[in-house]
C-alpha positions in Angstrom: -139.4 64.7 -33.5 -138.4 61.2 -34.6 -134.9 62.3 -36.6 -131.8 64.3 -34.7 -130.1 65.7 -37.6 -128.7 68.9 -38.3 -130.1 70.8 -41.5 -127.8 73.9 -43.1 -129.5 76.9 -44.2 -128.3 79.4 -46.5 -130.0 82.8 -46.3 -130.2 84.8 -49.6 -128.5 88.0 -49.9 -132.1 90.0 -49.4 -134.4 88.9 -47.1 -137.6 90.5 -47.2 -140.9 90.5 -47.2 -140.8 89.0 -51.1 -138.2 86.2 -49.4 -139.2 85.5 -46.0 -142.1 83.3 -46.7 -139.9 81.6 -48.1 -137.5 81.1 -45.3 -140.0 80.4 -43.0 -141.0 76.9 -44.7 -137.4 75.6 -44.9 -136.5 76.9 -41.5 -140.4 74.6 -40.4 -139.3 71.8 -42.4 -135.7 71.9 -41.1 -136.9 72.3 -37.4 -139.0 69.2 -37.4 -135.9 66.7 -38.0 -133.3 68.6 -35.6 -130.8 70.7 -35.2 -130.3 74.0 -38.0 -127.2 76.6 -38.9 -127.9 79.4 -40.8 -125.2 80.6 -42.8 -125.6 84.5 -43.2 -122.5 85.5 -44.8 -123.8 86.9 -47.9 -127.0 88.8 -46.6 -126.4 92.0 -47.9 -130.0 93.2 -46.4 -132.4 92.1 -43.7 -135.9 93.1 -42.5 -136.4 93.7 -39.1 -139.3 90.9 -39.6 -136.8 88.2 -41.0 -134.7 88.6 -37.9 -137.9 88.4 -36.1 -138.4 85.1 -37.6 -134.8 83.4 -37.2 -135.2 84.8 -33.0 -138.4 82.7 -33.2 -137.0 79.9 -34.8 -134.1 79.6 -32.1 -136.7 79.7 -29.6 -138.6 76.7 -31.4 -135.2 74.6 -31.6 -134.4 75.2 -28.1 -138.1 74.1 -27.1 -137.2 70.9 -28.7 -133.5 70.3 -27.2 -131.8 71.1 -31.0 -129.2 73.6 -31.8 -129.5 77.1 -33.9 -126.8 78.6 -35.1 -126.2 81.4 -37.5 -122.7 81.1 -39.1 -120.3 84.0 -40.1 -123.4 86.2 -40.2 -122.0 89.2 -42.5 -121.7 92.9 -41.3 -125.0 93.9 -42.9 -126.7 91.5 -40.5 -124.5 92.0 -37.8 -125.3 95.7 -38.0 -129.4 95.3 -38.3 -129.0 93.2 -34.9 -127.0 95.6 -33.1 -129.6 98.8 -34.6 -132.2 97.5 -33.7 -131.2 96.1 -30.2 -131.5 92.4 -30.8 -127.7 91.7 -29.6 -128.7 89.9 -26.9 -131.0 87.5 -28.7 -128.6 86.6 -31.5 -125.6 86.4 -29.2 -126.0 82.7 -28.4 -126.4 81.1 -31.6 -124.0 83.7 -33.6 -120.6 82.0 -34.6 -117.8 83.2 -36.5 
């Protein structure tokens, strides 16, 4: 963890199982030089495994001291966190 930079991340309106592999490398990649945000404010859909994946990746960056942050997620993703009971999760690294 040589670099402390902060890497923005724009999720794609559908993330899947087609897109999360996807995700997954850039949010890696990202993670090794520092601090991420995640701007979610065109997802129109989300898997309950994508939002899996960003709760692990906030637990990665705060393992290494960086920051996570999800901007202006959109109501969509808003909605999947509160359904399926992730709220408490996501409420530290949500900003509007």
């Amino acid at each position: 963890m040589a670099k402390q930079s902060l890497r923005k991340i724009a999720l794609p309106a559908v993330i899947d199982l087609d897109a999360i592999d996807g995700i997954r490398d850039t949010l890696i990649d990202a993670l090794e030089e520092g601090s991420v945000s995640v701007a979610g404010g065109v997802v129109e859909r989300v898997s309950t495994n994508a939002l899996m994946l960003l709760v692990s990746a906030a637990e990665t960056a705060r393992r290494h001291q960086f920051d996570f942050t999800i901007e202006a997620p959109s109501a969509a993703m808003t909605a999947a966190i509160e359904r399926l009971g992730l709220g408490a999760q996501f409420s530290g690294m949500m900003r509007q």
